[in-house]
C-alpha positions as MATLAB code, in Angstrom:
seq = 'XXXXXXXXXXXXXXXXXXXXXXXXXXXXXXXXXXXXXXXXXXXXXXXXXXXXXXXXXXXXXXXXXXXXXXXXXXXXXXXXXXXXXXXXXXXXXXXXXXXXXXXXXXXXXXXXX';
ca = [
     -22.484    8.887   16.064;
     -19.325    6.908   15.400;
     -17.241    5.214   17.435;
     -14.887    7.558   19.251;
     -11.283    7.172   17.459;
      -8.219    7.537   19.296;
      -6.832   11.281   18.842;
      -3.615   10.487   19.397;
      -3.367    9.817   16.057;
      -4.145   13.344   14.517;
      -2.063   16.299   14.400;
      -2.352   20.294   13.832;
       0.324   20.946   11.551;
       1.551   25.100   11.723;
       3.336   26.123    8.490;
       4.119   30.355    7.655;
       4.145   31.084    3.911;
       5.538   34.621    2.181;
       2.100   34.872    0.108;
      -1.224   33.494   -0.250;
      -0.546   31.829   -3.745;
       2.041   30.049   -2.114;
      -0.072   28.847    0.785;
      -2.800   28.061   -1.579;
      -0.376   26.175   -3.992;
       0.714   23.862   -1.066;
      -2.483   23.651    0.424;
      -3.932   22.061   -2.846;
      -0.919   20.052   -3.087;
      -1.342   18.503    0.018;
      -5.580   17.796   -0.374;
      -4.596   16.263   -4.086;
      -2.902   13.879   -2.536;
      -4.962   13.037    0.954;
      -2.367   14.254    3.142;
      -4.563   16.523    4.802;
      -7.925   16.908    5.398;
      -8.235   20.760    5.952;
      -6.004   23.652    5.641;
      -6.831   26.870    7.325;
      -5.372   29.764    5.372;
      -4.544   33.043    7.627;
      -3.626   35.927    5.500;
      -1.629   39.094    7.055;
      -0.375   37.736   10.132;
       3.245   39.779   11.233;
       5.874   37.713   12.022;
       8.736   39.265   13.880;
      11.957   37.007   14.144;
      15.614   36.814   14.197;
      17.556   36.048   10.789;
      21.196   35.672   10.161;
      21.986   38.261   13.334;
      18.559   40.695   12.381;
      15.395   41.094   13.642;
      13.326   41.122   11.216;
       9.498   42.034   10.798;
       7.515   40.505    7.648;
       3.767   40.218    6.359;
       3.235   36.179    6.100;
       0.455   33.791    5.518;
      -0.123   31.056    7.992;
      -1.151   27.190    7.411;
      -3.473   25.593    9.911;
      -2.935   21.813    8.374;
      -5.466   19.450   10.059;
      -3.619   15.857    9.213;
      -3.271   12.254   10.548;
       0.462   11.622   12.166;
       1.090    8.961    9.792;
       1.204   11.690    6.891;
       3.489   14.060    8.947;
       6.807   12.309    6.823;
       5.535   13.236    3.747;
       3.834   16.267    4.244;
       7.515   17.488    5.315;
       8.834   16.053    2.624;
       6.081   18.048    0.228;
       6.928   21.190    2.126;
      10.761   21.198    1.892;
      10.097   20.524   -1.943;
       7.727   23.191   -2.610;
       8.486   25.744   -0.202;
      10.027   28.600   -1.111;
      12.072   29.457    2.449;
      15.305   28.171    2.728;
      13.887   26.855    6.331;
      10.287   26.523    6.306;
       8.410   26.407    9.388;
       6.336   23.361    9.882;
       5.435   22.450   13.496;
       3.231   19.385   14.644;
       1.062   20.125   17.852;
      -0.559   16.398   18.527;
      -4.588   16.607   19.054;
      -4.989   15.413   22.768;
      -9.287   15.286   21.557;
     -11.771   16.314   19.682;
     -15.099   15.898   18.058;
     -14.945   12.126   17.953;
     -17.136   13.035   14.057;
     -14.707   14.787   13.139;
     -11.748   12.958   13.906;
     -13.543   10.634   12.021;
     -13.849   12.667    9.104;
     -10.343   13.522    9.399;
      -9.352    9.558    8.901;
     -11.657    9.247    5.666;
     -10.299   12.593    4.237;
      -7.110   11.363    4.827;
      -7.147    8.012    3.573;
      -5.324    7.121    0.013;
      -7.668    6.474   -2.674;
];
């Protein structure tokens, strides 16, 4: 087993996408270039949220973006560029632990080549 890196320094990244192409699209986007080192794609989750004085109710795809903090500037800056929302979501939840492996992992996936 490897030594136990510190998790403060990995994040859970929570981005909502209109389709799964798109989610896919910036999913590979951000692998290609090492900014994360696993996205979890949820298809068919309902949103329900106020826009410009409505409630609305939509069909949307959610990102599950397993990154180190260090990437979070230009992961945002990838996902206001390719996004197709006028405001995407994109929400960082700091990892308090985890698998000291795969935290690990997470560091070499993440690493620029």
């Amino acid at each position: 087993m490897n030594s136990s890196p510190n998790s403060q320094n990995y994040q859970l990244l929570i981005s909502t996408c209109p389709d799964l192409a798109t989610a896919q699209h910036l999913a590979h986007l951000l692998l290609d270039k090492h900014l994360a080192a696993c996205i979890n794609i949820l298809p068919h989750i309902q949103s329900i949220y106020e826009w410009q004085n409505e409630v609305v109710t939509e069909t949307e795809v959610i990102l599950f973006i397993k990154t180190h903090s260090t990437h979070y500037s230009a992961i945002e800056q990838l996902i206001i560029q390719h996004h197709p929302y006028e405001i995407p979501e994109l929400i960082a939840i700091p990892i308090q632990t985890g698998l000291p492996d795969y935290l690990n992992w997470l560091s070499q996936a993440t690493e620029v080549k």
